[in-house]
C-alpha positions as CSV (number, residue, x, y, z in Angstrom):
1,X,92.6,-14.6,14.9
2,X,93.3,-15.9,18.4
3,X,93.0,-19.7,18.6
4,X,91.0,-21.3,21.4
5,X,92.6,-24.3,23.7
6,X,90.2,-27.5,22.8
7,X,88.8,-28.9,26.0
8,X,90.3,-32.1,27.6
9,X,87.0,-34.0,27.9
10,X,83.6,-34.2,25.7
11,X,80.1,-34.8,27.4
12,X,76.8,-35.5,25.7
13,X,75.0,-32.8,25.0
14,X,71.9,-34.0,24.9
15,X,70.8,-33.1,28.1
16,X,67.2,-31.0,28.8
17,X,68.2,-27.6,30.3
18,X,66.8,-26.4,33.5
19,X,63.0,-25.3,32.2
20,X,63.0,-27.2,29.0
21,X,60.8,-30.4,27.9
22,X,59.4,-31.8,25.1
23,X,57.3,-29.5,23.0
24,X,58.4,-26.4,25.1
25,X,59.7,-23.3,23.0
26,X,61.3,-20.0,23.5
27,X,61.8,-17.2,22.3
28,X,65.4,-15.8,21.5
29,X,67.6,-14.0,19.2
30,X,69.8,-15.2,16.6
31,X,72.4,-14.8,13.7
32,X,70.8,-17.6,11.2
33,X,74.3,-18.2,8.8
34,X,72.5,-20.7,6.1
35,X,72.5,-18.3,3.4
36,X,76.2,-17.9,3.5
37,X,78.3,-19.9,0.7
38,X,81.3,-19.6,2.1
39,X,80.5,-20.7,5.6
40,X,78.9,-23.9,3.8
41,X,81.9,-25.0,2.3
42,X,83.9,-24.4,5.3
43,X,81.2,-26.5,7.4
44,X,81.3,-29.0,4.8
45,X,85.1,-29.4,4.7
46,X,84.7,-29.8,8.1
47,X,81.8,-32.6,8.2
48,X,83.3,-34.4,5.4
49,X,86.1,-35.2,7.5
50,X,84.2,-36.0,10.7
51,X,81.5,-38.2,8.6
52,X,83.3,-41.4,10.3
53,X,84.3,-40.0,13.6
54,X,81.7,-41.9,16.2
55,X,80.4,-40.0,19.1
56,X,79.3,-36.8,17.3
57,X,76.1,-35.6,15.4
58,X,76.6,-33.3,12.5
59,X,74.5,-30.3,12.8
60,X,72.9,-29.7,9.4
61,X,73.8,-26.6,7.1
62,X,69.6,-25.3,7.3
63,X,70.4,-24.4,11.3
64,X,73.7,-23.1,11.6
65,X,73.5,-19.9,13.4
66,X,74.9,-17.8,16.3
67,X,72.2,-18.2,19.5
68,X,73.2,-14.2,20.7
69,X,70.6,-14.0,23.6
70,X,67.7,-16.2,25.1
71,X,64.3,-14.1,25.8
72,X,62.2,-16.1,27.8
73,X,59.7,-19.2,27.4
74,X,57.1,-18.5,24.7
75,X,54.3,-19.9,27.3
76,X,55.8,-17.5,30.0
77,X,56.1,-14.0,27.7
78,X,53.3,-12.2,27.1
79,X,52.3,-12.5,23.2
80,X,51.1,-8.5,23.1
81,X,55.0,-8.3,24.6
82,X,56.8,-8.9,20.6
83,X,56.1,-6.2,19.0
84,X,57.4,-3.7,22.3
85,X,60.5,-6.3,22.4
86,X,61.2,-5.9,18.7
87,X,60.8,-1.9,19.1
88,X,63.0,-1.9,21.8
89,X,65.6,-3.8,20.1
90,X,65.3,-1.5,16.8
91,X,66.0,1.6,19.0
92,X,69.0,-0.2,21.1
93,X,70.6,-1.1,18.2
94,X,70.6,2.0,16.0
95,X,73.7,2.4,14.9
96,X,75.2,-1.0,14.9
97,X,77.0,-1.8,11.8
98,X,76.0,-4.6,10.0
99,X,78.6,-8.0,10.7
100,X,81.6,-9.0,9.2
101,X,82.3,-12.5,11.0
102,X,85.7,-14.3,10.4
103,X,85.6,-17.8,10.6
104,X,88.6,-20.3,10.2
105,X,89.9,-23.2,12.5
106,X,87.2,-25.2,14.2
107,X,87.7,-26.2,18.0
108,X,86.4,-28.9,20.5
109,X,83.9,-27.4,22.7
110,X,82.6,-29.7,26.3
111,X,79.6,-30.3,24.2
112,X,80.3,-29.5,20.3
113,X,82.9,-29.1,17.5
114,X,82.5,-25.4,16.9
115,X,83.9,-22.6,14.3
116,X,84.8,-19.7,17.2
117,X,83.5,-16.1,15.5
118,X,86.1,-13.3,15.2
119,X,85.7,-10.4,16.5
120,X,84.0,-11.8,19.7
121,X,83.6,-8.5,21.0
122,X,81.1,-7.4,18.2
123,X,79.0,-10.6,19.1
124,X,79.6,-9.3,22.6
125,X,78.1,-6.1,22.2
126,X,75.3,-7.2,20.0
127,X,74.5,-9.4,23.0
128,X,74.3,-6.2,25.3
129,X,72.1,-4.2,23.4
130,X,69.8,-7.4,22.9
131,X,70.0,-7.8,26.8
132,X,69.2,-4.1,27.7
133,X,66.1,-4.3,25.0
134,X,64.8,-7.2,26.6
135,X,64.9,-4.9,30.3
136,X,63.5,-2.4,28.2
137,X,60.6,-4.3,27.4
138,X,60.1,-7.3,30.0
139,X,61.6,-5.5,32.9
140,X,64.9,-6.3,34.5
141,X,63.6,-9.2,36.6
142,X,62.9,-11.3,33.3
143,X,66.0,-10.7,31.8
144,X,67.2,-14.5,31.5
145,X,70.6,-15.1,33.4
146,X,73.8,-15.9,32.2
147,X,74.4,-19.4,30.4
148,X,77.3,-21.4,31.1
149,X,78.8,-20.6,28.2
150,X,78.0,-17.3,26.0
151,X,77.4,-18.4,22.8
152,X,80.0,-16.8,20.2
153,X,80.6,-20.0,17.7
154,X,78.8,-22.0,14.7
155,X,77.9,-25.6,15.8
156,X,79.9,-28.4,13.6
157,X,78.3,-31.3,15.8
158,X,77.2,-32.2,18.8
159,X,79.0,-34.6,21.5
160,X,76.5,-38.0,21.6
161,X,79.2,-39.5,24.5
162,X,81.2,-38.7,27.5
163,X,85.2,-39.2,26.9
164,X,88.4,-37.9,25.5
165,X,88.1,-35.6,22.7
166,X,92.2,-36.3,21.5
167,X,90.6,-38.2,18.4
168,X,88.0,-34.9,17.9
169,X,91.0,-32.7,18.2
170,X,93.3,-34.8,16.1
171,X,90.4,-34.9,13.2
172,X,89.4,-31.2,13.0
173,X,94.0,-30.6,13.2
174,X,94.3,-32.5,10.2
175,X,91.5,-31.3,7.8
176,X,92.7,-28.9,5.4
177,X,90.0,-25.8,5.0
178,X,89.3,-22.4,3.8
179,X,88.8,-19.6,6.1
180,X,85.6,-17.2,5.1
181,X,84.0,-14.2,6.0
182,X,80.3,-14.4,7.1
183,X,78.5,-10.5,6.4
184,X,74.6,-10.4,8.1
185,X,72.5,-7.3,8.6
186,X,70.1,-8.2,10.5
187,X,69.6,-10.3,14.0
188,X,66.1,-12.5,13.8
189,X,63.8,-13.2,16.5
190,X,62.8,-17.0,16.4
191,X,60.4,-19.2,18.3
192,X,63.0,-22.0,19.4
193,X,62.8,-25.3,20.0
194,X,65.2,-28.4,20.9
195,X,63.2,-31.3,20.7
196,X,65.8,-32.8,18.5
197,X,69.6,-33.1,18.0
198,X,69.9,-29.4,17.2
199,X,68.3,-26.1,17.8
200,X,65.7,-25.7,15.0
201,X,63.1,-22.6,14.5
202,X,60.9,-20.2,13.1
203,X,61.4,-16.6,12.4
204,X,58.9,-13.7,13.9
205,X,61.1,-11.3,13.2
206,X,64.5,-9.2,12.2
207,X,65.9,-6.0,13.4
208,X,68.0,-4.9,11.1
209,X,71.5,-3.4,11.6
210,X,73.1,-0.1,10.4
């Protein structure tokens, strides 16, 4: 598994994103990872140790999840547009195998402590085909652009400060943890929303995989 290079500096990440506001939602797609017991304990060796480090919320277990691809605000997309989005996404992704995700040693993100997915380039592709479905049934021009940062990593906790993250990166070096396998079938379309610390939802739908 390749290791990432932590960043130098953490900011606070809670900061509204160009669109967002109180109360606004979105739709998007997402690998929910609640369900699997080996992720928890691996998040919880993790948050055990980082229970005392200051600067940092811990995200809890109930929303861990992968954010693959963002679909639009719920008060800009058509309702009558779902079920064509989630037909389109069945057809894109026939014949996608179902995911095995490898997950081991965490690393300090500008904005998070985060476990990096292996292989990226599944969560890369899954992205595509999410992407093209979306074309398929918004049209190109509502396609959402890219984000800073494709999302391909489970959330530990979220940077509450701006500063140095050597104590972030000296915790997370020096916690002893188990590496795990995550195995989903199926990506879900949620109604998002980030009124609070962390993304939190509620699931419309899933497309299976394979």
């Amino acid at each position: 598994m390749t290791e990432l290079p932590h960043a130098d500096q953490v900011r606070n990440h809670a900061r509204w994103r160009p669109g967002w506001h109180s109360g606004r939602t979105s739709y998007a797609w997402l690998l929910p990872f609640a369900d699997q017991p080996g992720l928890r304990h691996l998040v919880n060796q993790y948050q055990y140790a980082l229970r005392d480090l200051p600067g940092f919320d811990l995200v809890p277990l109930e929303w861990m999840h992968i954010l693959v691809q963002e679909v639009g605000f719920t008060d800009e997309v058509p309702p009558e547009k779902i079920d064509s989005l989630v037909e389109a996404a069945r057809k894109r992704l026939t014949g996608f195998n179902p995911l095995s995700l490898a997950f081991h040693r965490a690393v300090v993100l500008p904005e998070s402590l985060s476990l990096p997915a292996e292989p990226q380039t599944t969560l890369l592709d899954l992205r595509a085909g999410l992407r093209a479905a979306t074309a398929d049934a918004l049209g190109d021009d509502q396609v959402p652009g890219e984000p800073e940062e494709v999302d391909r990593h489970i959330s530990l906790a979220f940077s509450t400060t701006e500063g140095p993250a050597i104590f972030a990166v000296a915790t997370l070096g020096g916690t002893e943890v188990d590496p795990t396998t995550a195995k989903t079938s199926a990506v879900s379309l949620v109604r998002l929303n980030r009124d609070h610390s962390c993304s939190e939802w509620e699931t419309l739908a899933q497309v299976p995989l394979g």
